[in-house]
C-alpha positions in Angstrom: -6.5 15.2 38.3 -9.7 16.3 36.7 -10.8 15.4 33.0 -9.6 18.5 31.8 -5.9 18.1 33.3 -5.6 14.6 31.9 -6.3 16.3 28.2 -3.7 18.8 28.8 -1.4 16.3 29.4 -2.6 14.4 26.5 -2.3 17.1 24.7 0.8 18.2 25.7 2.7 15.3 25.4 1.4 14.4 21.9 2.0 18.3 20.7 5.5 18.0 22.4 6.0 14.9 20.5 4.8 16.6 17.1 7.1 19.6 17.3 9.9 18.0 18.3 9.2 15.6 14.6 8.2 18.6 12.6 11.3 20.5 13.6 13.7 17.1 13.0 11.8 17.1 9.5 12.5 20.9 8.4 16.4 20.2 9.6 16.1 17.6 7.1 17.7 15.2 9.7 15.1 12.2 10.1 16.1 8.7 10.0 14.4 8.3 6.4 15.4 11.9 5.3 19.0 10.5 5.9 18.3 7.8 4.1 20.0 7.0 0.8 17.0 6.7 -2.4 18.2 5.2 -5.5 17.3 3.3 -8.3 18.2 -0.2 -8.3 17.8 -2.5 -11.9 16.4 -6.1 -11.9 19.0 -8.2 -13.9 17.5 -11.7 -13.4 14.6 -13.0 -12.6 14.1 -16.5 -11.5 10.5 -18.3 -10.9 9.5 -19.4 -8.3 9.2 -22.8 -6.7 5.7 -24.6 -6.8 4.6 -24.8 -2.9 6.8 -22.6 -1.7 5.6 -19.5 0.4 4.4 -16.2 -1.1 6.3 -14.2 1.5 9.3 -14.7 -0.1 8.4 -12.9 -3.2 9.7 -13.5 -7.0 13.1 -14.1 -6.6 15.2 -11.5 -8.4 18.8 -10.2 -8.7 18.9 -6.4 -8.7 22.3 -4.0 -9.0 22.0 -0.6 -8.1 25.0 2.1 -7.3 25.9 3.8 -4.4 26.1 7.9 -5.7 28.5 8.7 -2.8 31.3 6.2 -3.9 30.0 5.2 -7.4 30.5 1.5 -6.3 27.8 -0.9 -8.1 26.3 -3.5 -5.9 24.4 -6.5 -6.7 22.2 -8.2 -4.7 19.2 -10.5 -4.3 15.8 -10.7 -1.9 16.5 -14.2 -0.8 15.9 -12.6 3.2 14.5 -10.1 4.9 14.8 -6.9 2.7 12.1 -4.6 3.0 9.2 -5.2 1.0 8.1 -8.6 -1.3 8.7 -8.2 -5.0 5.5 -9.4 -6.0 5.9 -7.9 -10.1 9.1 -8.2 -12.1 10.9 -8.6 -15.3 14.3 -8.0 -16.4 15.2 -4.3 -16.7 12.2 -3.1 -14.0 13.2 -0.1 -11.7 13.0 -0.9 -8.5 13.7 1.2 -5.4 16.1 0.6 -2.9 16.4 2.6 0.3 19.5 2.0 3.0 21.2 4.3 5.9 24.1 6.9 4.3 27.0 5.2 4.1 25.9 1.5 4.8 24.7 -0.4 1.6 24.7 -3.4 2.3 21.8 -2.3 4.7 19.6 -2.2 1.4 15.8 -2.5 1.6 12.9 -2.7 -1.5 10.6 0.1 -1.3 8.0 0.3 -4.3 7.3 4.1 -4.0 11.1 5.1 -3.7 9.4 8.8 -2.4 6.8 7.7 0.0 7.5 9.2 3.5 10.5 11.1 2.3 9.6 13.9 5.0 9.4 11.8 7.9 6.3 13.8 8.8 4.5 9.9 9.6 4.7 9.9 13.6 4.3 13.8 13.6 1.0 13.5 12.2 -0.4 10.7 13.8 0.4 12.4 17.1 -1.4 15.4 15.7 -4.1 13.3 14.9 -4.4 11.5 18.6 -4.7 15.5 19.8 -7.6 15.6 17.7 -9.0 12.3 19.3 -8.6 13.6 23.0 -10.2 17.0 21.8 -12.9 15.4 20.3 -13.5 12.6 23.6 -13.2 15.8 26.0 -16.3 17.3 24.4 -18.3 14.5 23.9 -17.9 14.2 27.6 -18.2 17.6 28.9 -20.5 19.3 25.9 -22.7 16.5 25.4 -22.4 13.1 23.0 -23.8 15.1 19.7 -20.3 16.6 19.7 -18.8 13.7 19.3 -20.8 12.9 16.3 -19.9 16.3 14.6 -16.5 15.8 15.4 -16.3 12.4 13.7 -18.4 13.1 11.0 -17.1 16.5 9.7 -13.2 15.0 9.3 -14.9 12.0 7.6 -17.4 13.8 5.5 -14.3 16.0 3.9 -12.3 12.7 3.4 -14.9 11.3 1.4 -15.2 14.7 -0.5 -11.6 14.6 -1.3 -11.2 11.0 -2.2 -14.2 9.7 -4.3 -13.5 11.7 -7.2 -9.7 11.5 -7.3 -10.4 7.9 -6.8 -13.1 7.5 -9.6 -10.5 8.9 -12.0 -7.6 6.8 -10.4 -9.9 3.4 -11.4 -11.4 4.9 -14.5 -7.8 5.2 -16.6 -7.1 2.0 -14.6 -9.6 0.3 -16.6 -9.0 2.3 -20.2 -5.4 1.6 -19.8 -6.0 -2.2 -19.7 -8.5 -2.2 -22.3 -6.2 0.1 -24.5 -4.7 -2.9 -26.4 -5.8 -6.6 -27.4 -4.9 -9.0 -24.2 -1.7 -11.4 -24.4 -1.8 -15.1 -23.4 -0.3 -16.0 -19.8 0.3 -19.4 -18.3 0.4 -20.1 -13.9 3.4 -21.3 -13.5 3.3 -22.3 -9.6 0.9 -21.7 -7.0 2.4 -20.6 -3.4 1.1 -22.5 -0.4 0.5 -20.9 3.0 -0.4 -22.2 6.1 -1.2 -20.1 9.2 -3.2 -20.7 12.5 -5.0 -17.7 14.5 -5.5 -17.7 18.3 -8.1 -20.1 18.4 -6.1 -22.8 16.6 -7.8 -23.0 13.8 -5.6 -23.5 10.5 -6.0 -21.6 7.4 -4.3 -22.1 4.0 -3.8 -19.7 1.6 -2.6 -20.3 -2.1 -1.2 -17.4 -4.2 -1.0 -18.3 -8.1 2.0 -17.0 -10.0 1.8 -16.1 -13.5 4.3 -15.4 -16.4 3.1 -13.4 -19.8 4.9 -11.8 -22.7 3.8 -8.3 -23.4 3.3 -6.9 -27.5 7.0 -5.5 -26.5 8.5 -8.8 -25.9 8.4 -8.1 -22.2 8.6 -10.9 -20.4 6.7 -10.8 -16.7 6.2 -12.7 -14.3 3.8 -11.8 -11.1 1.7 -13.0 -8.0 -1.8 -13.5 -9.0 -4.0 -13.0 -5.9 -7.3 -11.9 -7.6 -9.5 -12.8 -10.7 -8.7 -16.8 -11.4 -11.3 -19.1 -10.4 -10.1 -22.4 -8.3 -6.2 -20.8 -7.6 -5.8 -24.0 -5.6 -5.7 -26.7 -8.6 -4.7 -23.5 -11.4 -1.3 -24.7 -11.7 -0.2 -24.6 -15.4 -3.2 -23.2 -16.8 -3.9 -20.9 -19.1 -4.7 -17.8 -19.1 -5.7 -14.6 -20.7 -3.8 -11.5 -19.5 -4.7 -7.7 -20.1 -2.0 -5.1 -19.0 -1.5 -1.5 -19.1 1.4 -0.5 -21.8 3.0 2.2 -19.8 3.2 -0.7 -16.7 3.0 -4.1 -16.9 2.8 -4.6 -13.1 -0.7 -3.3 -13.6 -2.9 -6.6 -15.1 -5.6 -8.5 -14.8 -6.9 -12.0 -16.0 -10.8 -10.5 -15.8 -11.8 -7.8 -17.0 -15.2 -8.5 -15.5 -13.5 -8.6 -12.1 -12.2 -4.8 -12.7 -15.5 -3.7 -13.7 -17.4 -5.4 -10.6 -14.8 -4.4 -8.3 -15.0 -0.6 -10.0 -19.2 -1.0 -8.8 -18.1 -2.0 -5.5 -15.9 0.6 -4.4 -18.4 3.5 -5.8 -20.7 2.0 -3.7 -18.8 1.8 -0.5 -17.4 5.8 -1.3 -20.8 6.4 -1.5 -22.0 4.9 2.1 -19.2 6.4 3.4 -19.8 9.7 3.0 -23.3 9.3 3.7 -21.9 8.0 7.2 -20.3 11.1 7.5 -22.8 13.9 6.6 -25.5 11.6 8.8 -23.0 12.2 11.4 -23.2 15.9 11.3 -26.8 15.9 10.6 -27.8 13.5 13.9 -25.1 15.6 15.8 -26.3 19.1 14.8 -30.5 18.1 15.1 -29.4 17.1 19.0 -27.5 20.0 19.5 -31.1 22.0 18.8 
């Protein structure tokens, strides 16, 4: 089998794989568009233990009701059940996510809407078509192809994103300079220990934080970024800026925001630059 008939087949077993997802999706009968999306309530919030592991999450008690029987249901995240509560207070939203008619299947989700369509594998499978095309004529066309063909899909990307993105960071930062800051306090630090394949152990330590927003609020949250020294932070104090409208959005350094703000305009920036030297070098060699 030639190049060419092992890209059909690529192709047409990816584009098989698409339509078949595309046309579950518009029938509305995907495993997540199936799903059951509601609103769940945290009632309690307990803090967590001093050395115990971040993968656990804040431990909370949340109730929610199932619309299909009205039934109210309270539960916990003591195990496996979807993803970690890393924010929370008492009376947070939260969203939970579980297969029609099974409940007690519950799972966390923070965007409740994300993936609604179940248009995820579809896409990606489009997306590997793409791949293939672009491989088959860097091989048979000539290598410049391939740059164009990586650089054109990139260059729009970077289009698209760096000015949603600079607005996305820019309120970011108004919001939490909107209002003077509140005081905080660490109130455990969460010890990790992993080892990679070469054996070598690593330890991780994820501060947790309580504050009291203007509002009477009271949060309490993983800390991963802007406090110096996590490892021996345990009962300090701190200085906490938040956004009003969400409390889950905070910071303990403003300065952090701002340099990280720099940073990300800078690596937008290379980005696209990546990308339109891709199509340039790729065009040039075409001539």
């Amino acid at each position: 089998m030639g190049l060419q008939g092992y890209l059909a087949l690529w192709c047409g077993a990816f584009g098989a794989f698409a339509l078949v997802g595309y046309g579950l999706s518009l029938a509305g009968v995907t495993r997540v568009q199936r799903a059951v999306r509601v609103m769940g309530r945290i009632e309690r919030v307990r803090e967590p233990r001093h050395g115990s592991s971040q993968h656990d999450g804040i431990p909370v008690v949340v109730s929610f009701q199932d619309p299909s029987t009205g039934q109210e249901f309270t539960v916990t995240n003591d195990s496996d059940h979807g993803e970690r509560i890393t924010v929370a207070w008492t009376g947070r939203e939260i969203g939970v996510r579980y297969p029609r008619g099974r409940p007690h299947a519950y799972r966390f989700v923070g965007d409740l809407w994300a993936g609604r369509r179940g248009l995820g594998w579809p896409n990606f499978a489009v997306f590997l078509i793409y791949v293939g095309l672009v491989v088959f004529a860097a091989i048979d066309w000539g290598r410049p192809w391939a740059l164009i063909g990586f650089g054109v899909p990139w260059t729009v990307s970077g289009v698209c994103y760096m000015p949603q993105n600079a607005r996305v960071v820019n309120r970011r930062i108004d919001a939490l300079t909107s209002q003077p800051p509140v005081r905080g306090r660490v109130i455990a630090v969460l010890t990790d220990t992993s080892t990679d394949a070469d054996g070598d152990t690593f330890t991780s330590h994820t501060p947790v934080i309580t504050f009291t927003t203007h509002e009477g609020t009271a949060v309490t949250a993983y800390c991963a970024d802007g406090l110096p020294d996590p490892t021996k932070s345990h009962g300090r104090d701190l200085t906490i800026h938040y956004t009003p409208d969400d409390p889950a959005v905070f910071t303990p350094d403003l300065a952090t925001e701002h340099r990280s703000r720099s940073l990300d305009t800078a690596f937008s920036v290379v980005a696209l630059l990546l990308g339109v030297a891709a199509v340039v070098v790729g065009a040039v060699l075409l001539l």
